[in-house]
C-alpha positions as CSV (number, residue, x, y, z in Angstrom):
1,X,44.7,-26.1,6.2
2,X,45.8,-26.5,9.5
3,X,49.8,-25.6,9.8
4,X,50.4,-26.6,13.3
5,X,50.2,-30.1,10.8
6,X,52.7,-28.8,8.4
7,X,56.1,-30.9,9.8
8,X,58.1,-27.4,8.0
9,X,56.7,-25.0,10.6
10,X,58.9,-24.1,13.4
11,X,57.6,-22.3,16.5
12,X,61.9,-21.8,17.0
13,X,62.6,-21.0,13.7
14,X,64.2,-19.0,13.0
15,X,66.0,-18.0,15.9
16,X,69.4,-16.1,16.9
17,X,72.3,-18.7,18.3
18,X,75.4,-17.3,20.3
19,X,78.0,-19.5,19.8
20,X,80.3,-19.2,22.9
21,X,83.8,-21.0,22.6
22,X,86.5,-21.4,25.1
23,X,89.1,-23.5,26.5
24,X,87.3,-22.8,29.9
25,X,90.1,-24.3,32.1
26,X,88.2,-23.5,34.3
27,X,85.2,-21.3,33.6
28,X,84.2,-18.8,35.9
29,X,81.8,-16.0,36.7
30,X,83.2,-13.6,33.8
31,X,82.0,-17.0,31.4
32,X,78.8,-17.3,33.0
33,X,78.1,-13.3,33.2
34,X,78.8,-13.3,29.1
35,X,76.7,-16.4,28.9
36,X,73.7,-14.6,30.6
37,X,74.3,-11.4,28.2
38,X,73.8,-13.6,25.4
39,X,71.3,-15.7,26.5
40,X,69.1,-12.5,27.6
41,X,69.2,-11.6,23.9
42,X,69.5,-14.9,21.9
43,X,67.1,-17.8,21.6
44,X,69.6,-20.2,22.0
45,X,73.4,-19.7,23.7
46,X,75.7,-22.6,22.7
47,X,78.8,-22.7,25.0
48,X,81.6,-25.4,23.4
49,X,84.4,-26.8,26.0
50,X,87.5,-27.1,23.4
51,X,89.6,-29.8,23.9
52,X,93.4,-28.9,23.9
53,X,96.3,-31.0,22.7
54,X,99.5,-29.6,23.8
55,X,100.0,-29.2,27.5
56,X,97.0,-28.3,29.3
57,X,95.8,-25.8,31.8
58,X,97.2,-27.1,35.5
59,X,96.2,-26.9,39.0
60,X,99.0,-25.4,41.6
61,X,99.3,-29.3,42.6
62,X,100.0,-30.6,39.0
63,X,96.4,-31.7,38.1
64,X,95.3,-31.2,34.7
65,X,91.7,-29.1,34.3
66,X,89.8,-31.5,31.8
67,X,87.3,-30.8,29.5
68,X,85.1,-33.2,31.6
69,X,86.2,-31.1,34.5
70,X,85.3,-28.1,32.8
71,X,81.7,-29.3,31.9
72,X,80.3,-30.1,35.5
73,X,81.8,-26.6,36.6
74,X,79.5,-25.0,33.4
75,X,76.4,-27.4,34.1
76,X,76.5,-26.0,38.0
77,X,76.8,-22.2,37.0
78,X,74.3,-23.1,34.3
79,X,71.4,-24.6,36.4
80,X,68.1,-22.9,35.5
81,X,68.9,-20.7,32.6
82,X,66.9,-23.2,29.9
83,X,68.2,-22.0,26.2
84,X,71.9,-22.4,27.6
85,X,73.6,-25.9,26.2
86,X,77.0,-26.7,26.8
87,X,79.0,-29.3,24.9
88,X,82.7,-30.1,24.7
89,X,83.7,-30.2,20.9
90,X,86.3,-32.7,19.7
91,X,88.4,-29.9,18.2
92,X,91.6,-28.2,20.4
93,X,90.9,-25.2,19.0
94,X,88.0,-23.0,20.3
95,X,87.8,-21.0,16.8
96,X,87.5,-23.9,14.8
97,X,84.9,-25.6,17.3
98,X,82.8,-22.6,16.2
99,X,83.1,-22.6,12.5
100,X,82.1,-26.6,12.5
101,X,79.2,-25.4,14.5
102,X,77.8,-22.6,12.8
103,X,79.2,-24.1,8.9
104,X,78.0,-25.9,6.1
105,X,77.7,-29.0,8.5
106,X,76.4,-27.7,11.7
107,X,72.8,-27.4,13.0
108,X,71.7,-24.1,12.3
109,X,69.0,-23.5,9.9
110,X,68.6,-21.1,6.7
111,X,67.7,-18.3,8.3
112,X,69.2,-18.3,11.6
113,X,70.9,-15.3,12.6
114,X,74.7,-16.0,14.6
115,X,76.3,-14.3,17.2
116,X,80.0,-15.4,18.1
117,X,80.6,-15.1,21.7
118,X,83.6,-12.1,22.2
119,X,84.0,-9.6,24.9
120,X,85.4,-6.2,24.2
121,X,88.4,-6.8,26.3
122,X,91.3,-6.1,24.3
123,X,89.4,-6.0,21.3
124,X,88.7,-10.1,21.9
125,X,86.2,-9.7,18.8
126,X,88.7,-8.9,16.5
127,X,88.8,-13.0,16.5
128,X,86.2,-12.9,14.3
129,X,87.5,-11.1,11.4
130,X,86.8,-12.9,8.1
131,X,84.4,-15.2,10.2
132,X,81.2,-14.3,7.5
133,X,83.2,-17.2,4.6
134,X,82.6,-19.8,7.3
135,X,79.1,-19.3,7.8
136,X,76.2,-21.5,6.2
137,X,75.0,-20.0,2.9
138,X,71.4,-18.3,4.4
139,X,72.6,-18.2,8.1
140,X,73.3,-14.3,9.3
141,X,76.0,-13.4,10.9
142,X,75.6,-10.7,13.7
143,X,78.6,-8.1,13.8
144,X,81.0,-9.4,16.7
145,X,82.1,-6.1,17.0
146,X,78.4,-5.1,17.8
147,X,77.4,-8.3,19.7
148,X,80.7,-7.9,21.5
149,X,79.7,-8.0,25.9
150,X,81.8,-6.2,28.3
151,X,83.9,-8.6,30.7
152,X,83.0,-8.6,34.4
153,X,85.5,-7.2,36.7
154,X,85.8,-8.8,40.3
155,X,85.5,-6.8,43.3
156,X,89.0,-7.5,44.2
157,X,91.8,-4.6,43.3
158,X,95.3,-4.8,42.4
159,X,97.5,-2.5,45.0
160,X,96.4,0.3,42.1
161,X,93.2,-0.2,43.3
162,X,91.6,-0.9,39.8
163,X,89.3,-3.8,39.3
164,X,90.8,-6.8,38.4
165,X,89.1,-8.6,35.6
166,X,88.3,-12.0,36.4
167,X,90.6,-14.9,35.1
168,X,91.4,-18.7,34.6
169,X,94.4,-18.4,35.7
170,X,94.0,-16.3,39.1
171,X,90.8,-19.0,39.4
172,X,93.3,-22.2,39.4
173,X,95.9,-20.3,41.7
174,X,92.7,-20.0,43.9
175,X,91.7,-23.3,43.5
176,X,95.6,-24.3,44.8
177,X,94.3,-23.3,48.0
178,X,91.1,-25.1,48.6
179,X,91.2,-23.7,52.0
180,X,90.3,-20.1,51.2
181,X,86.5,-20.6,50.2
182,X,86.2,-17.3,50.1
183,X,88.7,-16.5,47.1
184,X,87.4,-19.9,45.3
185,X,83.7,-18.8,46.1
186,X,84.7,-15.3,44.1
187,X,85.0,-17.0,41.4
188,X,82.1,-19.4,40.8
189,X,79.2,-18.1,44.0
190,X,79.5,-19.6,47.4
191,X,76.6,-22.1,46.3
192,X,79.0,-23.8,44.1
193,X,82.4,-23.9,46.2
């Protein structure tokens, strides 16, 4: 009679994942600010660190960014915000990292509801087209058109002045000049340089 007794009662269940996948070589404030969109609406945010094969993403010096490298940078922007997890998948590909995650074989439950991280930058969610044959039977999948976040746009201007949007690769030329705290600060909050 008493259900908090019942071992198939879940106070999480069941709950809304966003499944955020990137190479994130390395991730920066534009990740984190679509990693606190989601987590302000999801139960759970699940950020996975691909792992690519062919040449990777390089420092100015020649230093390869590395998964590893790419997970202590997440767990320092990610300090405090409790239903963000971050793992680096064994797949190169971000896309497929997500579809073992949210398939037949991952860990969500029978009616969990899915988001697949996207931003609406160049129609980023597009991605996702045909994603629904990939998802557990019972498991809904949210429309990443809908679910789709605006991308964060530094406060730094091309000579245009327009925003520039924030991105890896200006974030590794930055980090080619470790003097400039400022410009590396930009990227991931002074507390973290």
């Amino acid at each position: 009679d008493d259900e908090s007794d019942d071992p198939v009662v879940d106070a999480d269940y069941p709950k809304t994942v966003a499944v955020v996948p990137g190479a994130f070589k390395p991730p920066h404030k534009g990740h984190l600010d679509m990693v606190r969109k989601y987590a302000a609406n999801a139960d759970e945010v699940v950020v996975l660190i691909s792992r690519p094969t062919k040449s990777g993403r390089k420092l100015p010096n020649g230093r390869e960014v590395s998964a590893e490298d790419s997970l202590k940078i997440w767990n320092a922007l990610t300090t405090g915000m409790s239903n963000v997890r971050v793992e680096i998948s064994t797949h190169a590909s971000p896309i497929n990292a997500a579809y073992e995650y949210v398939g037949d074989e991952g860990p969500l439950n029978v009616g969990d509801a899915v988001i697949l991280g996207a931003s609406t930058k160049d129609d980023d969610w597009k991605r996702w087209t045909g994603a629904e044959k990939y998802i557990k039977d019972g498991v809904k999948l949210k429309s990443p058109e809908q679910t789709a976040v605006l991308p964060t746009m530094r406060s730094k201007t091309d000579e245009n002045g327009e925003s520039l949007p924030y991105s890896a690769t200006a974030f590794r030329d930055a980090l080619g000049n470790p003097e400039d705290r400022a410009e590396i600060a930009d990227f991931v909050g002074k507390e973290n340089v």
